[in-house]
C-alpha positions as CSV (number, residue, x, y, z in Angstrom):
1,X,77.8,102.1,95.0
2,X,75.6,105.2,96.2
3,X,74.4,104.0,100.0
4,X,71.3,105.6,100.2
5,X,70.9,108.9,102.2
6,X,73.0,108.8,105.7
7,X,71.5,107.9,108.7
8,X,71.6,110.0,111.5
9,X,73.9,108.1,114.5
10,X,76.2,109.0,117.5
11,X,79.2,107.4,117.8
12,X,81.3,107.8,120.6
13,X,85.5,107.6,120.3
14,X,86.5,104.0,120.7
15,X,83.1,102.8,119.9
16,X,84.2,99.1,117.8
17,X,81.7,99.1,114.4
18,X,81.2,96.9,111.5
19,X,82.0,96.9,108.2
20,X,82.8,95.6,104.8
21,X,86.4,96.8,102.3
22,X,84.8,98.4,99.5
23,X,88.5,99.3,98.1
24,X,91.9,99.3,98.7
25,X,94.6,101.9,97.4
26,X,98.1,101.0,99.1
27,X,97.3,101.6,102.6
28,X,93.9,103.7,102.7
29,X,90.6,101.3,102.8
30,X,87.6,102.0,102.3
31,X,85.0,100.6,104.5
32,X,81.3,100.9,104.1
33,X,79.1,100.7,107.5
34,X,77.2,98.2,107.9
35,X,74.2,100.5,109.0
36,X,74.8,102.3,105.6
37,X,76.2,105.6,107.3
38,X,78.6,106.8,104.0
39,X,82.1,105.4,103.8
40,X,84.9,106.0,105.6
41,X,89.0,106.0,105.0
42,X,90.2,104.1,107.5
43,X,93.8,102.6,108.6
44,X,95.0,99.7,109.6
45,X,96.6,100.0,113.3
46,X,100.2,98.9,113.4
47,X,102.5,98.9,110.8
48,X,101.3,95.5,108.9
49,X,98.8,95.9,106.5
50,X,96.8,92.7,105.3
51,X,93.4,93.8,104.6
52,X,91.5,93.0,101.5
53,X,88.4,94.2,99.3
54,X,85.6,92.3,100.5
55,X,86.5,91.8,104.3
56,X,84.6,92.4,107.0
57,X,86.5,94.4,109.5
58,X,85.7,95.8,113.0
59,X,86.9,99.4,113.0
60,X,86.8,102.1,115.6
61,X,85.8,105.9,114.2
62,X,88.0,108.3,114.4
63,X,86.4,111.5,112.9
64,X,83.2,111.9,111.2
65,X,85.2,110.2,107.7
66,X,87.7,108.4,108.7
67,X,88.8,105.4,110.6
68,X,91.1,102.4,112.3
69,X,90.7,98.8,111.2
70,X,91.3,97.1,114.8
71,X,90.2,93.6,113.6
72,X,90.1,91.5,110.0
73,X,86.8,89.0,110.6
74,X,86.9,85.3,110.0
75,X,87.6,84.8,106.0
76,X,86.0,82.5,103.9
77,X,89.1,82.5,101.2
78,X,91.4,84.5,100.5
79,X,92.7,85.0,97.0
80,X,95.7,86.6,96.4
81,X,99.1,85.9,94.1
82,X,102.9,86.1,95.4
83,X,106.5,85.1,94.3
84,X,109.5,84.2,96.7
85,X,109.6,88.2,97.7
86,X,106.3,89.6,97.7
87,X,102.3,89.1,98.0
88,X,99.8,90.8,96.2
89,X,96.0,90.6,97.9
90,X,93.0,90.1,95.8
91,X,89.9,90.1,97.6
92,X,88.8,88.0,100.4
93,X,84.9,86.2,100.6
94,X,84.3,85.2,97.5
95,X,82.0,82.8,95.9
96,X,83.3,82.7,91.6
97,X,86.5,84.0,89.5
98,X,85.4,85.3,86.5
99,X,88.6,85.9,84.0
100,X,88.4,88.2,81.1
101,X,89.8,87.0,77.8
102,X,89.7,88.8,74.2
103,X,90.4,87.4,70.4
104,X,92.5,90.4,70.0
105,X,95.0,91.5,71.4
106,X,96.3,88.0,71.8
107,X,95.4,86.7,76.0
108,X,98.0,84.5,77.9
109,X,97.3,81.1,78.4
110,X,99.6,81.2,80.9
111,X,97.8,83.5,83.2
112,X,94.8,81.7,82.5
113,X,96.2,78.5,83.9
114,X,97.4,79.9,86.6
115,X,93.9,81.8,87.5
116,X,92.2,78.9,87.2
117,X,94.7,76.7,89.7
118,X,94.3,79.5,92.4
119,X,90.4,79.9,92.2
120,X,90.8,75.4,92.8
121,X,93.3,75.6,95.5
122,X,90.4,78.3,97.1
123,X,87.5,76.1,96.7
124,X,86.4,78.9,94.3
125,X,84.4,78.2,90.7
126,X,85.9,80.1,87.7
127,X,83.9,81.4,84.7
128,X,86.0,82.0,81.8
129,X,84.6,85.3,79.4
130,X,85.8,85.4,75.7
131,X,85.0,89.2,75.2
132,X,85.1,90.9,71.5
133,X,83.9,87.8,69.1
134,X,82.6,90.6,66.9
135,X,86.4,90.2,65.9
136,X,85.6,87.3,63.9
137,X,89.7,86.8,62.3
138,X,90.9,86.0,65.5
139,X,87.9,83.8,66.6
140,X,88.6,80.6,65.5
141,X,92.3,80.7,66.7
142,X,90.7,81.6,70.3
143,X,88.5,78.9,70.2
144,X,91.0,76.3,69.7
145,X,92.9,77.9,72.5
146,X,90.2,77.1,75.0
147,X,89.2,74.3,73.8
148,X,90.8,72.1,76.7
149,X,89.5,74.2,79.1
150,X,86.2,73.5,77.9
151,X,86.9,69.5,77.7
152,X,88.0,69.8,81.3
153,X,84.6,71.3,82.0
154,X,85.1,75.2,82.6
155,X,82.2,77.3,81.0
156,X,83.6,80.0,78.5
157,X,81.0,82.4,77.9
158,X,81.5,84.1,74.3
159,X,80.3,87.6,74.1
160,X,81.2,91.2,72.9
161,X,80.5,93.8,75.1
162,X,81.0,96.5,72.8
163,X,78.8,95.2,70.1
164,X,75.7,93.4,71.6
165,X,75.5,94.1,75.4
166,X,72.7,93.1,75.4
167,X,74.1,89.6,75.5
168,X,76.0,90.3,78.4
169,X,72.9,90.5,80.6
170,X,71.4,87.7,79.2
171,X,74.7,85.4,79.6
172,X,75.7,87.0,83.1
173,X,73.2,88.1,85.4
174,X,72.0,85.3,86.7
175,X,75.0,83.6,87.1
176,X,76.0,86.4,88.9
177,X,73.2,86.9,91.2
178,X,73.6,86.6,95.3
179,X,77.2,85.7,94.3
180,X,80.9,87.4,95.1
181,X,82.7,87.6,91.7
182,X,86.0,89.2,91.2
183,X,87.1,89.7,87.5
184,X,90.7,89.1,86.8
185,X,92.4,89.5,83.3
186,X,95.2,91.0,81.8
187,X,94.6,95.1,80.7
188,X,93.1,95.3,77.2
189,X,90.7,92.4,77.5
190,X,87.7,94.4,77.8
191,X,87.0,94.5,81.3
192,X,86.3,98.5,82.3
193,X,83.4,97.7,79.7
194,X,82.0,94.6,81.1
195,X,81.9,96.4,84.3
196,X,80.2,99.6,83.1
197,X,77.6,97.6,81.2
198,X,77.0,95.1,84.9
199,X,77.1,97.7,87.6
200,X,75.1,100.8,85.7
201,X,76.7,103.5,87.9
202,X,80.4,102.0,87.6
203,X,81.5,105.5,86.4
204,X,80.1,107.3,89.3
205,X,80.7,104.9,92.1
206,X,84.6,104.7,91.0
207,X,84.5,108.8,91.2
208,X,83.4,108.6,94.4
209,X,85.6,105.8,95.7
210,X,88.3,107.9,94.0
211,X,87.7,110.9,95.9
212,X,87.1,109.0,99.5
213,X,90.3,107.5,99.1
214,X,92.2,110.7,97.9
215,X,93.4,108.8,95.2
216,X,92.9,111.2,92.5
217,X,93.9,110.7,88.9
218,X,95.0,106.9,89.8
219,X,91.1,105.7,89.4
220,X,92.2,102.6,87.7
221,X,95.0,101.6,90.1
222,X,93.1,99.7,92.8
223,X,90.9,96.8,93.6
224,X,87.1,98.0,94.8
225,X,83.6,96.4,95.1
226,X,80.6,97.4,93.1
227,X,77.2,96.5,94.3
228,X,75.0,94.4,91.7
229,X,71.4,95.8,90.9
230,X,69.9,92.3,91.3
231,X,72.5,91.4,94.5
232,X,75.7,90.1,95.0
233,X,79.0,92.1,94.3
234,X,81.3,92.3,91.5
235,X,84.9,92.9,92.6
236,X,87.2,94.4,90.0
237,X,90.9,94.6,90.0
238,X,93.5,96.2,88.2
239,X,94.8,94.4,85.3
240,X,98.1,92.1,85.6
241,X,100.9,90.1,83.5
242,X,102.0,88.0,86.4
243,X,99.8,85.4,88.6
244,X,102.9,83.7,91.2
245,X,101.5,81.0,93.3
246,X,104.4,80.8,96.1
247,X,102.2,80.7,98.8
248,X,100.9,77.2,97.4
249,X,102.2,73.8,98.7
250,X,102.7,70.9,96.2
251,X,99.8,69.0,97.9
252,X,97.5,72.1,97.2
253,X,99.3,72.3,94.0
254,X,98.6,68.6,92.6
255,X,94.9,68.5,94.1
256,X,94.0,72.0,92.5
257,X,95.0,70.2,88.9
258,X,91.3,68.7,88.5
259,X,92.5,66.3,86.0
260,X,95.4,64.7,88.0
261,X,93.0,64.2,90.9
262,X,91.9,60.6,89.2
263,X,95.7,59.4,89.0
264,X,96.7,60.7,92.3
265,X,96.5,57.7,94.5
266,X,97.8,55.6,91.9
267,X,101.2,56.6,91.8
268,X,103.5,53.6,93.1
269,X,105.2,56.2,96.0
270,X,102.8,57.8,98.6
271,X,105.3,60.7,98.4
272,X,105.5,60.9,94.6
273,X,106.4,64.8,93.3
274,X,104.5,63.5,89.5
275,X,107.7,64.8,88.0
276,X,110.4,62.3,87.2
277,X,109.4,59.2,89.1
278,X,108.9,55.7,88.1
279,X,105.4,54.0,88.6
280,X,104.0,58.2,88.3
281,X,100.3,57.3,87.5
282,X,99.7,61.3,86.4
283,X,103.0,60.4,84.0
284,X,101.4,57.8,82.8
285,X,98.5,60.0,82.4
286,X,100.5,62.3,80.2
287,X,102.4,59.7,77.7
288,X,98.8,58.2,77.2
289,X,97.5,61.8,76.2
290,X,94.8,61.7,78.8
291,X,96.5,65.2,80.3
292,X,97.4,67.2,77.9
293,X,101.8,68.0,78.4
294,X,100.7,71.6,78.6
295,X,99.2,71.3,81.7
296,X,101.8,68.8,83.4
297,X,104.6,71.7,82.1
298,X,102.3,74.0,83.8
299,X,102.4,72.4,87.4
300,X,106.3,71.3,87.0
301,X,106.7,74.9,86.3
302,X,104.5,76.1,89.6
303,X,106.4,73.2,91.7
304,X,109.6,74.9,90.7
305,X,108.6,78.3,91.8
306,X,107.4,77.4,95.0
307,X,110.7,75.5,95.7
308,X,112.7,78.9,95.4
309,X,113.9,80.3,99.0
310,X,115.0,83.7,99.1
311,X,118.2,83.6,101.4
């Protein structure tokens, strides 16, 4: 995260510059220059506040460290979770998902399907990590767990940072490379080490976004970018229990189920909901055992939520 000694510059007030988020803590951002002048806190202007780690922003300075975001650039993608009440921003720009899972303590399949259906609906591709298989009791249980993911082709990478991260180079880096990852996962699974062992000056670079934002003992309560050695960025985020996907329609829903998307023009009605109707191809699908009832439950249960209106 360290940005090279300052250049010198002159900025006039009002002046519009560029930059990308490097980190978000409620509604203090930190943006890093584009000309890699050191980081500045800046605001948003107005009361709404939508900005994300990895956007690029225009931003007038206001003082020699700090700032006003005037203008979000064009996004790629957006990812980002929400229920009938509220949103929660992820990161915007992004090229992979990479979700943290553990043998131990025991991850949530749940959250893992739900990670999975928003990096699809974002035209993102998902690595799934399988951290501490030094804990060999647990192992085959969270093997069998994934094992559908796996038949439905998702990579799991198996790995234990603690005990060989060595392997975590050799399974990551180039997968990594020229790419914009963020890591998602639940707290527990391993992740503060993965990121200490990818981005060598984590530590540090967490320090100093800590100190830029003013955000002081709560260095593990936001989302920020780290720099890779080789290139690319690595986006981590503060771990989670819940992954809403409100903001989804049921089209988006039923085409970012990769195994439905065979059966989907089969159905008998144009306008079929693949929940209760006769002639359902992806029914079909499911009493034949060719999608697992798992996964159907799992989009039934998404449709539901997204059908909720808060009056």
């Amino acid at each position: 995260m360290t940005r090279g000694a300052p250049r010198s510059r002159r900025v006039s007030a009002g002046d519009r510059l560029e930059g990308t988020v490097i980190a978000v803590h409620g509604r203090h951002y930190l943006v890093g220059p584009d000309d890699s002048a050191p980081m500045l806190q800046c605001f948003p202007r107005g009361k709404k506040s939508d900005v994300a780690v990895g956007d690029r922003v225009h931003y007038e300075q206001s003082s020699a460290d700090q700032g006003v975001i005037v203008e979000i650039g064009e996004r790629r993608n957006l990812l980002y979770r929400s229920d009938q009440f509220k949103s929660k921003l992820f990161a915007a720009n992004l090229d992979q998902l990479l979700i943290v899972l553990a043998t131990e303590p025991h991850f949530n399949e749940d959250l893992l399907g739900r990670a999975l259906i928003a990096a699809e609906a974002h035209g993102l591709e998902s690595l799934i990590v399988l951290n501490k298989i030094d804990m060999e009791r647990a192992l085959p249980l969270a093997r069998e767990r994934l094992a559908p993911y796996r038949a439905l082709g998702y990579t799991v990478i198996e790995l234990s940072a603690k005990m060989a991260p060595g392997d975590v180079h050799l399974q990551l880096d180039a997968r990594l490379k020229d790419r914009s990852t963020i890591l998602l996962g639940q707290s527990g699974m391993g992740k503060s080490t993965l990121v200490n062992l990818l981005v060598p000056d984590a530590d540090a670079a967490t320090r100093e976004i800590s100190s830029a934002l003013n955000s002081g003992r709560h260095t593990t309560t936001f989302t920020r970018l780290y720099e890779l050695p080789e290139g690319g960025s690595l986006i981590d985020s503060p771990g989670f229990q819940e992954f809403g996907l409100h903001h989804l329609s049921e089209g988006q829903l039923e085409r970012a189920f990769a195994n439905f998307r065979p059966y989907l023009r089969q159905c008998r009605f144009y306008n079929c909901h693949h929940l209760h109707e006769p002639g359902c191809a992806v029914l079909e699908a499911v009493e034949a055992g060719k999608i697992r009832r798992e996964r159907h439950a799992l989009y039934a249960q998404l449709v539901h939520e997204a059908s909720q209106i808060v009056r």
